[in-house]
N, C-alpha and C positions, 0 to 999 in steps of 0.2 A: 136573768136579772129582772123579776116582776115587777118589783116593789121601786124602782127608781125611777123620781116625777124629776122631767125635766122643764118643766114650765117656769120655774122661778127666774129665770133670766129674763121674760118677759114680762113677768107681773110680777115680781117682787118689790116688797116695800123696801124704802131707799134704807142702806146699811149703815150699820153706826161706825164710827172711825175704828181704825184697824186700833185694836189694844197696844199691840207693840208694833212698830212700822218695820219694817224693814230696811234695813241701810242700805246702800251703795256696794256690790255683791260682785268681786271681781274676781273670788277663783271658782273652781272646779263646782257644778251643778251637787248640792245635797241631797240624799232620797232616802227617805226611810217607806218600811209597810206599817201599817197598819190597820186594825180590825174596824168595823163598821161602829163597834160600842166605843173602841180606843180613840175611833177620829174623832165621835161626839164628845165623850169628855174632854178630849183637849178643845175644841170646839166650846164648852163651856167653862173651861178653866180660864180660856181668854176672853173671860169677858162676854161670855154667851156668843160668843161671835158667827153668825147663822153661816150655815155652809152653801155651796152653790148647787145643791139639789134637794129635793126631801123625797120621807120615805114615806111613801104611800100606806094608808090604811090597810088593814087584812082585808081582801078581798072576801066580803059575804056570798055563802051557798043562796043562791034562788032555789023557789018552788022545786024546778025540773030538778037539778042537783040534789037534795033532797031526798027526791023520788028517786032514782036515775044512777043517782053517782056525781061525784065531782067532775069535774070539768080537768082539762089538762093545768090550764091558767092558777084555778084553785090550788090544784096538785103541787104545783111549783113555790107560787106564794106560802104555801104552811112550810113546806120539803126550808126551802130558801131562808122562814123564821124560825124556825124549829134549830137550825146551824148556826142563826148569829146569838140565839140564847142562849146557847150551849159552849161559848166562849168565855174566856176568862173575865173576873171581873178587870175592867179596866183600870179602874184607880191602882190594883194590886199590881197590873203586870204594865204599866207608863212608869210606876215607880222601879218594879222592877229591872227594865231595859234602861233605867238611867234620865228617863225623858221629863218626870217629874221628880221634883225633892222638895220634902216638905210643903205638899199642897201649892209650890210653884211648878207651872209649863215652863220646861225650857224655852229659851228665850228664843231659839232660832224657831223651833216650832212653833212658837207663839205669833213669830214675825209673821210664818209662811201664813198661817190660819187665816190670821189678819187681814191680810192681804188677799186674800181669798173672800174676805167678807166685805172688805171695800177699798173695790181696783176701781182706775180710769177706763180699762180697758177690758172687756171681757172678750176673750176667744173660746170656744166651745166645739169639739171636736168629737163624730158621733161615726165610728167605723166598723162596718160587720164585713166580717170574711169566711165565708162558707157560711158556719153555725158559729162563729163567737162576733162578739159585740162589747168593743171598747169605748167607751166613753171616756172623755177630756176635757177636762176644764182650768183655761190658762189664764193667771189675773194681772196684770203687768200695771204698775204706777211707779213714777219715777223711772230709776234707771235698775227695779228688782222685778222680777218675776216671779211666781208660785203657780204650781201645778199641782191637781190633782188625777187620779185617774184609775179606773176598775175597768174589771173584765167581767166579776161576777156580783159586784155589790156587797162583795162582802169582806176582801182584802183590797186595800187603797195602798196606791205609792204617794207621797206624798214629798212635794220638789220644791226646792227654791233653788235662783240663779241668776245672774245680770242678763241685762237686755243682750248683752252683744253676742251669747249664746242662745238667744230665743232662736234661730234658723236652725242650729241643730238640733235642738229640743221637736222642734217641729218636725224634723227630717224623722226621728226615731219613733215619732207616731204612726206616719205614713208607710215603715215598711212593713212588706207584709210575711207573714208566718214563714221558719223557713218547712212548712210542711205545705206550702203553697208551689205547687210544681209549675213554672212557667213552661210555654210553649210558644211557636210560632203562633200569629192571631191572623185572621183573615182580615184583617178591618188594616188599613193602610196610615201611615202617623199620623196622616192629618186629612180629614174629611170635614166639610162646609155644606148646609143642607139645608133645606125647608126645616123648621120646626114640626110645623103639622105633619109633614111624611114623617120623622122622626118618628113622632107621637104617635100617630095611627098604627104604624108598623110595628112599633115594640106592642101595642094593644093588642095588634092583630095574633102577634108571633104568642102573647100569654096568652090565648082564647084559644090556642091548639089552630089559630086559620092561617098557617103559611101562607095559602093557595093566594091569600090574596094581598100579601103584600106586593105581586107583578102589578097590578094592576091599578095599586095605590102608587108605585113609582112613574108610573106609565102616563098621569094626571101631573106630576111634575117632571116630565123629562127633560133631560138640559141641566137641570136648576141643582144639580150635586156636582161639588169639586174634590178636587184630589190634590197632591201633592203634585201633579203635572199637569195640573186644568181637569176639564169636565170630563163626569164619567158617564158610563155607558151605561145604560140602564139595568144591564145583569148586571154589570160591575156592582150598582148603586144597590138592589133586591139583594147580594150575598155578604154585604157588609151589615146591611140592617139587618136580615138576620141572624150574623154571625154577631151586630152589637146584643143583642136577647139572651144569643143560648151559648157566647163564650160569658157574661157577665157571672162570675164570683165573687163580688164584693162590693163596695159602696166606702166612700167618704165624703161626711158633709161640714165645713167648718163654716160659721159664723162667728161674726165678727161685731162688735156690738160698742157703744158707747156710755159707761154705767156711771159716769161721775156727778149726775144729776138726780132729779129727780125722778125726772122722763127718762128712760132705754130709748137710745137713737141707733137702728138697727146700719152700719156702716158697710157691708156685705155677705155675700154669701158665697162658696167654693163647694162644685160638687167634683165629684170623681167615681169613674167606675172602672170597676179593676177587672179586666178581660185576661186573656191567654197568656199574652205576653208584659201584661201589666198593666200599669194605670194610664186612662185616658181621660183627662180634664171636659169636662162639658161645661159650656159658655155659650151661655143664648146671646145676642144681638141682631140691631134690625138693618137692614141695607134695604134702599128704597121701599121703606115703609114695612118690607115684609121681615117677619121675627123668623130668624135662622140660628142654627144650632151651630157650634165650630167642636170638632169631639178628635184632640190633639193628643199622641202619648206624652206623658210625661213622667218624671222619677222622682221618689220620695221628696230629694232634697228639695226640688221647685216647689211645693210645699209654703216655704217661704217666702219663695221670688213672689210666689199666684198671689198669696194673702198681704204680701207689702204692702202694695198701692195701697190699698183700704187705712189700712192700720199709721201709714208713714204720716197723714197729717196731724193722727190722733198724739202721735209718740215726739211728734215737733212740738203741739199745742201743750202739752203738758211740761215737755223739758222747758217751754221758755215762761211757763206759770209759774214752775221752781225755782227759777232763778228770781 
């Protein structure tokens, strides 16, 4: 997926009011797909309503390319445009499926867009496992949600639902492939550590120099916990390596405040997906010094992690409505 800029969440200009708002959304979550040309035109049917990403310009050949050959990057960017021009014209096939009539967006579609073009509340969810990479972008105002979300930039689901199933909307991001074979993991549920050993160690363990992660634990001995107190220094060296070379996948949510002019960034959730599955990372400092906490956790907490952040956004807003 080349061509998908995720920047606009931080520097985008403020949005114009949703075309059609969304009501008050109390049954079962809606999801239709959609092509990349089909999500723009309804995108512009309502009201130009900008989406929560753009697409990046063609990547230009340089000199060496040129001379040389294309690059992989290049190779993908054309491969990537060359598929979504080759798709139906959109106005033909929105009417087609029922979704426009008569040069109107359906109205639910119209709401979701909408809403997507200007939420109180932006969540943004960016997940690779193995070789795929899902992107999520969740817009929550009032008491409705809409979602959007690809795998290749170029077929989109496109969701709307009431707040009170935002947890398992969330939950159904977070799981992962069932071509993801879990196993046991060496790394114990819960481990508490130096930051900086963290850090140095996973650098160490990418640069191919195991040898010296002994040695960087060795400088902090004592200062790693476990699920039963302190570990042991091999203990503490087989974990950090086994965090490096069981890690298969990543998830990063941000969590953001968009009803302004200003983006007030609210938090951040990362996760990384080992053997046996996902381990939540949380830095925090205890007498002065910044320490990591790297916990398992399952799809669902998802939810639980990102509450806090989101609960005073989702109070401040419900009592602006009233």
């Amino acid at each position: 997926m080349p061509t998908i800029d995720l920047t606009r969440v931080g520097s985008r200009e403020p949005a114009p009011a949703a075309p059609v708002p969304l009501r008050p959304i109390h049954e079962a979550p809606r999801r239709i797909g959609l092509t990349l040309p089909e999500l723009q035109c309804a995108a512009r049917l309502a009201s130009d309503a900008p989406l929560p990403f753009d697409v990046a310009p063609p990547a230009a050949a340089d000199t060496m390319q040129s001379r040389l050959g294309q690059s992989p990057a290049t190779t993908d960017d054309q491969a990537y445009r060359t598929v979504v021009s080759s798709l139906h014209g959109p106005d033909e096939s929105l009417t087609r499926r029922g979704l426009v009539t008569d040069g109107i967006l359906d109205v639910g579609v119209a709401g979701a867009v909408g809403l997507l073009a200007a939420p109180h509340i932006a969540l943004d969810v960016d997940v690779r496992v193995s070789n795929v990479q899902a992107k999520v972008w969740h817009r929550q105002a009032g008491s409705a949600v809409a979602s959007l979300s690809t795998v290749d930039g170029i077929v989109f689901e496109l969701a709307w639902f009431g707040v009170d199933t935002w947890a398992a909307e969330l939950t159904r991001v977070a799981v992962p492939s069932e071509e993801i074979v879990l196993k046991a993991s060496a790394l114990p549920s819960y481990v508490d550590l130096p930051f900086e050993l963290a850090d140095a160690a996973a650098e160490a363990v990418r640069l191919g120099r195991g040898d010296l992660v002994p040695v960087l634990v060795s400088r902090h001995s004592g200062a790693a916990r476990g699920p039963d107190g302190v570990l042991s220094d091999d203990a503490v060296v087989r974990l950090l390596v086994a965090l490096s070379s069981e890690a298969q996948g990543r998830l990063r949510t941000l969590v953001a405040n968009v009803s302004g002019p200003d983006v007030d960034t609210v938090g951040v959730v990362s996760w990384t997906l080992l053997a046996d599955g996902w381990r939540a990372l949380r830095p925090h400092h205890e007498d002065g010094v910044l320490r990591l906490e790297i916990r398992a956790v399952d799809p669902k907490d998802l939810a639980a992690v990102v509450a806090p952040a989101m609960a005073p956004l989702v109070v401040e807003r419900t009592a602006d409505d009233r």
